[in-house]
C-alpha positions as CSV (number, residue, x, y, z in Angstrom):
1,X,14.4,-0.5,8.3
2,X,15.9,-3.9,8.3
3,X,18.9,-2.4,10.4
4,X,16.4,-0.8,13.1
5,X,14.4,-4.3,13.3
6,X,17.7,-6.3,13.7
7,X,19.2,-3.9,16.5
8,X,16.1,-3.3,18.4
9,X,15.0,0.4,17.1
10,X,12.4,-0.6,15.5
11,X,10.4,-3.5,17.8
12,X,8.3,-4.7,14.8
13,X,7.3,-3.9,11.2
14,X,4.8,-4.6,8.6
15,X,5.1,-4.9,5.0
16,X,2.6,-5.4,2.2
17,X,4.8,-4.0,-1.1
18,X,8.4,-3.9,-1.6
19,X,10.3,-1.4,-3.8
20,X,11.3,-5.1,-5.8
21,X,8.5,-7.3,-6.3
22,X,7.7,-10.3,-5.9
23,X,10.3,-10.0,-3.0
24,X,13.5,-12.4,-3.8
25,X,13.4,-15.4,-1.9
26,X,16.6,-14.8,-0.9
27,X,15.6,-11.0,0.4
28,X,16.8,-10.8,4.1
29,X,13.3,-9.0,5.3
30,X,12.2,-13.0,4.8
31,X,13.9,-14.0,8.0
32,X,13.6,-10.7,10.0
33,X,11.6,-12.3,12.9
34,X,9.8,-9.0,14.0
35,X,8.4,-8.6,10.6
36,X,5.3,-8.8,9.3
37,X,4.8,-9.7,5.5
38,X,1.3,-9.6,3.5
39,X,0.9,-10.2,-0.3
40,X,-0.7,-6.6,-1.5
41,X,-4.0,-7.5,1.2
42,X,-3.6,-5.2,3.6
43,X,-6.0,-2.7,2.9
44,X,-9.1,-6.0,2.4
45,X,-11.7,-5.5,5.0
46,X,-15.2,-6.4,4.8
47,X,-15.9,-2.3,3.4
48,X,-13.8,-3.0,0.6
49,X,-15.6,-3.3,-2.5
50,X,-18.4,-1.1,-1.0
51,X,-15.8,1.6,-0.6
52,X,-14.0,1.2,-3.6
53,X,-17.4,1.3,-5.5
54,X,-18.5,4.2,-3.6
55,X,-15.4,6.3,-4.7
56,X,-15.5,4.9,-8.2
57,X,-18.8,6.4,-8.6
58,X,-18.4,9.4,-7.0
59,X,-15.3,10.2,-9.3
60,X,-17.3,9.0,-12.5
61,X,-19.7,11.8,-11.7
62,X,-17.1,14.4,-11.3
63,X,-15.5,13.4,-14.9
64,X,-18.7,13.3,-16.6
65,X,-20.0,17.0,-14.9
66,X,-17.1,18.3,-15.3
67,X,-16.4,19.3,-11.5
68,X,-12.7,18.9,-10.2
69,X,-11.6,15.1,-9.6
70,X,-10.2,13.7,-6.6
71,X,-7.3,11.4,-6.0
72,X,-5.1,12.6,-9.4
73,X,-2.4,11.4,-9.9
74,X,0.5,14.2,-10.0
75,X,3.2,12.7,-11.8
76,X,5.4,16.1,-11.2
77,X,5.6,14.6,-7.4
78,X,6.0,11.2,-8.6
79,X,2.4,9.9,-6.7
């Protein structure tokens, strides 16, 4: 990705995790100037919690009536 920023590919990028974290300070995506770089708050809106409740409770009532959860993890697939 770096590569494709650098030679034009890629006109901009952004990042909010890296494989290696926090991110070295001497990590060249700090000076790429077409990238973007956001400390694990991309996905905050003003729905957050409300979502993240909403789908909390929806998948506490699928564990406790025993109906087929959402969201499992599969570690087979490694996600």
């Amino acid at each position: 990705m770096l590569a494709a920023l650098e030679n034009g590919h890629l006109s901009g990028a952004a990042l909010d995790v890296t494989s290696v974290e926090p991110l070295p300070e001497k990590s060249a995506l700090w000076r790429a100037q077409n990238l973007f770089i956001t400390p694990h708050t991309s996905a905050v809106s003003d729905r957050l919690w409300q979502r993240e409740t909403d789908l909390l409770v929806d998948l506490l009532e699928k564990w406790f009536s025993g109906r087929e959860m959402t969201n499992v993890v599969d570690l087979a697939r490694g996600y």
